[in-house]
N, C-alpha and C positions, 0 to 999 in steps of 0.2 A: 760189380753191383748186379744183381740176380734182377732183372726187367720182364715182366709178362706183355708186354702187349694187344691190347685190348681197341675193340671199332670203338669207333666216337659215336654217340647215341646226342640226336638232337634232343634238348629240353622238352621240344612242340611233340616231339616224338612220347616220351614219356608221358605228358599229362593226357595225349592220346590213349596209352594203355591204361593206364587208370580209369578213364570213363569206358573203356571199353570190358576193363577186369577190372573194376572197384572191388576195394579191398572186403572181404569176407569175415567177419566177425561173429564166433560164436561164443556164447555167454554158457558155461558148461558147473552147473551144481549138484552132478552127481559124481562126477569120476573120483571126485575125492570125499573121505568127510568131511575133512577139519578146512577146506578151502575152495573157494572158485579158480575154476580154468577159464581165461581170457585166450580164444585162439584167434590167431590171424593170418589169412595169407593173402598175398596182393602181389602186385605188380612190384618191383624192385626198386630202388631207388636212393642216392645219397641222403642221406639224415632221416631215413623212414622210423629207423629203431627208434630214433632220438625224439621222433616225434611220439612214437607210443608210448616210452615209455615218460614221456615230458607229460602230458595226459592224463595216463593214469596218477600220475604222486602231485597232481596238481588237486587230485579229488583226494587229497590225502589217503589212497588205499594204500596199503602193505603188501609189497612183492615180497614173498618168500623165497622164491624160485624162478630162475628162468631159463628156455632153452632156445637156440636162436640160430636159423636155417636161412642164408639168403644168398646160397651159388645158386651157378644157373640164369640169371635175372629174376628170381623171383622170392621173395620172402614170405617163411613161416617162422613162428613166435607162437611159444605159449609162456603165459605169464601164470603163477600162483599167488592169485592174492586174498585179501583180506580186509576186512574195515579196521577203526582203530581200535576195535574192543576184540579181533581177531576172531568175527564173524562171518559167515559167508555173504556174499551181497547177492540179497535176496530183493529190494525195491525195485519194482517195476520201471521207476521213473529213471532212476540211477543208472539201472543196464541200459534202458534206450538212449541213456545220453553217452555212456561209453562207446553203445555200438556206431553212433551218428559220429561222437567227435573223434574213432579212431578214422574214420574216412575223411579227407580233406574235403571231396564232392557234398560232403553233405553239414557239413559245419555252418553253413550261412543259416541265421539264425537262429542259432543254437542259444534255447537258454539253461541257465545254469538249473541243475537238478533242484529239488527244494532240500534243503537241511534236514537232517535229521540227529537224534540223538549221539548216532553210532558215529559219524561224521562232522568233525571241527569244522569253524565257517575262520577263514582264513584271506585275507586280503589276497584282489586279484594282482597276477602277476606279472600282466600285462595288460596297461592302461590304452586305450590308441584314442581317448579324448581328452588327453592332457599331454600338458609340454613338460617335458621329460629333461632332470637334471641330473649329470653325470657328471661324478667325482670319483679321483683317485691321487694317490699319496700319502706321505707320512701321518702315520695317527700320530693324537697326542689327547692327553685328558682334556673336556669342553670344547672338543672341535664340533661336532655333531650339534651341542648347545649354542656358539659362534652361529654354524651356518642356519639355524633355524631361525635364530633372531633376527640378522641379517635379511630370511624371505620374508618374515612376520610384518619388518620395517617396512620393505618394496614391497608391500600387498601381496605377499603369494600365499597363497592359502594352498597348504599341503593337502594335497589327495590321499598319497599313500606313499611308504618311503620303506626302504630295505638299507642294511649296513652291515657290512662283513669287516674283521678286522682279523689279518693275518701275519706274522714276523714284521709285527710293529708299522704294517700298510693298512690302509685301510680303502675301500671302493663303497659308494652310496650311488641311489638310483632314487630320484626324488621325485614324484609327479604334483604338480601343481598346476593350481589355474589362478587365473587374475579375477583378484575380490571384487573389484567394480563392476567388471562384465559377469561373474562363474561359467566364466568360459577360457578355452586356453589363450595363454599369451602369444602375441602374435605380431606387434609392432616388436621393427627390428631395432631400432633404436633402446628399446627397452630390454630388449633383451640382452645386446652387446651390453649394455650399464648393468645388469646382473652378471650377469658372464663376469665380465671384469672384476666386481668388486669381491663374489665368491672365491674367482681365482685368486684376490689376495690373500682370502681367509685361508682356506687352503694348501698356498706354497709359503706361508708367514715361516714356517721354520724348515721344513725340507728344500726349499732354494740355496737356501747357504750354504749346503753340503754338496750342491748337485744330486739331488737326490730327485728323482722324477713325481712329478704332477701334474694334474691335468682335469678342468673344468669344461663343460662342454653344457648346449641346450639343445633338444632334438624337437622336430615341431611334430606334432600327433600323425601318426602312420599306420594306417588298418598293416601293413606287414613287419609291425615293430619286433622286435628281439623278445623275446622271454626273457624275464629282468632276472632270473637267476643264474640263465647261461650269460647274458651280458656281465651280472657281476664276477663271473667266470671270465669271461672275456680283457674287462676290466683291470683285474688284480693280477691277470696272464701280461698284458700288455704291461702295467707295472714293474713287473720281474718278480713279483714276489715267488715264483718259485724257485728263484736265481736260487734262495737261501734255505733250498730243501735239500736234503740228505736223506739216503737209505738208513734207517736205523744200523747206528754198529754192532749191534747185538752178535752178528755171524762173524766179527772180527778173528774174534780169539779159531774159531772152523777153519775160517781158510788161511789163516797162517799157517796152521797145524800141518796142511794138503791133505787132509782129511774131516771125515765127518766127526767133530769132538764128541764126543758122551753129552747128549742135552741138546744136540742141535739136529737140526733137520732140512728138508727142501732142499737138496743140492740143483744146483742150477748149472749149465752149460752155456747161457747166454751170459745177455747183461743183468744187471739186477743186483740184489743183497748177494745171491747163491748160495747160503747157509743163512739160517733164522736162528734164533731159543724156539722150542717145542712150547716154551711155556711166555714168548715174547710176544706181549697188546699191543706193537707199534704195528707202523704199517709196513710193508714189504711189496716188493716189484720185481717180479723175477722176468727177463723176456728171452727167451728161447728162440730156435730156427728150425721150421718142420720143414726142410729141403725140399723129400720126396714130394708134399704137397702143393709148396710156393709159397709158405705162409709163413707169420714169424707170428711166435704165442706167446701172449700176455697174458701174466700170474699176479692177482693182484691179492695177500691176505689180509685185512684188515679187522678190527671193531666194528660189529653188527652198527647200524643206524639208519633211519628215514633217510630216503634220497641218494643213499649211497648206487644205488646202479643210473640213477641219473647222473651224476656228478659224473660217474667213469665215464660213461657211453658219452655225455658232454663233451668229456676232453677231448676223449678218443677222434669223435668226426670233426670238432674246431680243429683238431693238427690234421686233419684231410687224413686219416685212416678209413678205411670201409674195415666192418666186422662184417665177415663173415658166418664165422660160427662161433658161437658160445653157450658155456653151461654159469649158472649162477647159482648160487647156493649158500645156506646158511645152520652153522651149527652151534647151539648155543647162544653164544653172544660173539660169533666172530664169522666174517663173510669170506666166502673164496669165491673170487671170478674168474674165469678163465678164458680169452677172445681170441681167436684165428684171425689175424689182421692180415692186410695192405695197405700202402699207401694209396692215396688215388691215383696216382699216377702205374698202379698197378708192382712197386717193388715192396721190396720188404727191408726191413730194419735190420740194415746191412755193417754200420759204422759202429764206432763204440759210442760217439759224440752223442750220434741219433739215439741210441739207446739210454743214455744217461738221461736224454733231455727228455724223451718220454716218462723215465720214472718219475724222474721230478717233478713234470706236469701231473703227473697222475697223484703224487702223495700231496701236489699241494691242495689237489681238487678235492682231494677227502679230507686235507684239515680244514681246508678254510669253513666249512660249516661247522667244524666242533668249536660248541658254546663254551667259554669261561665265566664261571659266575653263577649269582642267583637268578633265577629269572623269574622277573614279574610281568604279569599277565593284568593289560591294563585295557579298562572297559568305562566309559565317560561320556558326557558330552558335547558333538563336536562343535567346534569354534575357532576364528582366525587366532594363531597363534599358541594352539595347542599345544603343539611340538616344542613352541619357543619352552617356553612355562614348563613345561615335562621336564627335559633336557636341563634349562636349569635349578631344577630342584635337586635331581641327581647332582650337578655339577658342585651344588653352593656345600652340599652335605657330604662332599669327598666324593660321590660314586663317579666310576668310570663306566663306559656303555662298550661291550666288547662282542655286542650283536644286537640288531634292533630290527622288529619289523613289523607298518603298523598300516591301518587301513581308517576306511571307512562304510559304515553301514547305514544309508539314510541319516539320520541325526545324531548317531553313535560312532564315538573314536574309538577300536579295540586296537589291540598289539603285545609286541611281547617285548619286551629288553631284560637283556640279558646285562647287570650288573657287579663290579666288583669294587672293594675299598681304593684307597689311592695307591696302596704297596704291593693290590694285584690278588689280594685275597677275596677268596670265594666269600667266607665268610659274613654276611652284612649284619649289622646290628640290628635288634626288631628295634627300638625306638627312632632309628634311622626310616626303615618302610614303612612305621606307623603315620610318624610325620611328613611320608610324601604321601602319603593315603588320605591324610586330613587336607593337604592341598590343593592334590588335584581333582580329588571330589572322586564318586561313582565307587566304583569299585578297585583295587588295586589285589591282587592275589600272587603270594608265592608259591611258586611247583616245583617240587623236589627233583632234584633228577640227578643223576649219578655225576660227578665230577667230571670236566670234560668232557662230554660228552650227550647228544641236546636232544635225549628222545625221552619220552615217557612211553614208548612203545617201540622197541628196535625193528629192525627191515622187517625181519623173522616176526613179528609181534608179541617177543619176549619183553619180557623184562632183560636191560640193557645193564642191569647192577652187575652181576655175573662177573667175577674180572677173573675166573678158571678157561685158559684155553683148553679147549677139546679137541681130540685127536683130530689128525687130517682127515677129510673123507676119501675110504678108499676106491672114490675112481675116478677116473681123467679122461676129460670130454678127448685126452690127446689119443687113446688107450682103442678108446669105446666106439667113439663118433662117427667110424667108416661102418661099422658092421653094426651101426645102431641107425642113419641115417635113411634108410629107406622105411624102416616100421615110423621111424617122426616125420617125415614128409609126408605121412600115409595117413598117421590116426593122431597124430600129435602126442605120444603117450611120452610120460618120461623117462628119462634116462634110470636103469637102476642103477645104484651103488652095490 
């Protein structure tokens, strides 16, 4: 096992150079036309990337592009991005809140930007004035309708709620407060009596299998989780990426011991090591850069929102540092590329370690691809909202196979994502009409490509595209050394 050994740097130490070299944010809308440059360089630090780029895709912008410098102790990042109509962001208000909440020193009283057209207003994603309910375990149709009914009963008035559902698991993250007080819940005795009775709801059919479950309540915490890396966290703890696999696409290649006619990406590490030139699944190729100390991670997927979140998520929850990477997108399909380590300073030495990296990483980029219609629901809010929702879908056959909903002052908005009982996208319009006449307000269908949950990919393409485009010809592995001083220098980017 290939070990670097590295000083142990205290905590107190760090947040020391941070007030002493806070981080530098510049908001750049000339160097490109079609995009704004986001640069930053700061002081170094475990989960720093995760924190920028958690940030930015919480303000729903569009990374195009990213390139990512942080030997040394110290980090640079420049981002390309965009709004959702793949505008540059030009609001005054917006940039001074990127450049405030990419610094941690300066986020105390940060408030949110004002809306505007270009930018969706979207349930926050971390609550820290509500008591927080954490579910995972086997899906099954009308579970999400069960556990809503169940809060509605015990006076929990839903705040706001998220639901991912992956190889038949499913993780929710539900914030509520107590109708009596509208404040969080807080007696413990009340709480074990939820705790308990949800957990029956819950493990009601995945206990008999041994199949894993798990209810929890968390009490309000200004240093809560990000509820999407926690339902990362969540559906990881589950295993559901036990049931991921490398696309067999590259089978028929490496039987051959050659590159077949139609395939490509050969690999030397772990990974697929052979792809189709013309395969939409996802692939993981991970490599070993000796000379350097590092082991590279090849990730090619399906363009979509949040997709470099999602990686960079996984990446630092299994204790990786990225040190360098390029990001990029052509078409409708993403190439990532990261210079890792372990934290403990080695690299991805086993074949075990590598398998389980891919896995983590392919299951992080499905579990947000949506199945289904998705309705866009905008109402008046009330105890019991969610119950009443959820069973409407439920009683008319729909299955909920993503959901995620807020609240705005007096108004319930959200999205779920639905499909028939046999799993078809398909939904009937007298089926949406009839939940439209029920739940009152507004209910709206959005078209979006099969599988797949963007109305505007990472790129700010249209995500229909289902033609893969050639690889791009260059490799942060290629370039990096003899590109590295002019990006530490002026932040420009890498050319192809």
């Amino acid at each position: 096992m290939d070990i670097i050994y590295r000083p142990y740097v205290d905590p107190d130490f760090e947040l020391l150079l941070e007030r002493i070299h806070p981080p530098r944010v510049c908001i750049d809308n000339d160097a490109c036309p079609d995009c704004t440059l986001v640069k930053v360089d700061s002081a170094n630090k475990h989960g720093i990337l995760l924190e920028m780029v958690q940030n930015l895709t919480d303000l729903d912008l569009v990374i195009s592009k990213s390139y990512i410098c942080s030997d040394g102790g110290w980090f640079m990042d420049v981002f390309h991005v965009t709004d959702q109509l793949g505008s540059k962001i030009t609001d005054p208000s917006l940039i001074l809140y990127i450049q405030q909440a990419l610094c941690a020193s300066r986020r105390e009283g940060l408030k949110d930007p004002t809306p505007h057209p270009g930018r969706a207003v979207r349930p926050k994603h971390v609550s820290t004035d509500h008591t927080a309910l954490e579910m995972s375990g086997a899906d099954r149709p009308g579970l999400m309708s069960e556990i809503s009914a169940a809060l509605a009963e015990m006076g929990c008035h839903v705040f706001a709620a998220v639901a991912w559902t992956h190889k038949t698991r499913v993780a929710s993250i539900v914030y509520v407060e107590d109708e009596a007080t509208g404040g969080p819940i807080t007696d413990a005795k009340r709480l074990a009596q939820i705790e308990q009775q949800l957990g029956c709801i819950v493990g009601t059919h995945g206990g008999q299998n041994g199949e894993r479950s798990s209810v929890g309540l968390t009490a309000p915490a200004p240093s809560r989780t990000h509820t999407e890396r926690r339902l990362h966290q969540l559906m990881f703890a589950d295993g559901d990426f036990e049931r991921c696999g490398s696309c067999d696409c590259g089978g028929a290649a490496s039987r051959s011991g050659g590159e077949a006619e139609g395939y490509g990406w050969k690999s030397g590490g772990g990974g697929d090591g052979y792809r189709k030139k013309k395969c939409l699944g996802t692939h993981v190729c991970i490599e070993s850069c000796k000379e350097k100390g590092y082991s590279v991670v090849n990730v090619r997927s399906r363009d979509r929102p949040k997709l470099l979140f999602d990686t960079v998520c996984t990446l630092t929850d299994l204790q990786y540092v990225v040190f360098h990477a390029a990001v990029s997108s052509k078409g409708s399909i993403a190439d990532q590329e990261y210079f890792v380590r372990r934290k403990d300073g080695c690299t991805l030495v086993t074949e075990s370690e590598r398998k389980r990296v891919t896995q983590c990483l392919i299951a992080a980029i499905e579990r947000r691809v949506s199945h289904g219609m998705r309705l866009d629901v905008c109402t008046r809010n009330r105890l019991g909202l969610l119950s009443d929702v959820t069973r409407l879908f439920r009683e008319n056959g729909l299955s909920i196979s993503r959901a995620e909903i807020g609240m705005r002052g007096e108004k319930a908005i959200g999205s779920f994502y639905v499909t028939d009982a046999s799993g078809n996208d398909m939904v009937k319009p007298e089926t949406i009409e009839l939940v439209r006449k029920e739940i009152g307000g507004t209910v709206a269908v959005v078209n979006e490509p099969t599988g797949w949950p963007s109305s505007s990919s990472t790129t700010g393409r249209s995500a229909s595209s289902s033609k893969l485009e050639d690889p791009p010809r260059f490799s942060l592995g290629s370039l990096l050394w003899a590109q590295l001083e002019r990006l530490s220098i002026n932040f420009g980017p890498i050319k192809s």
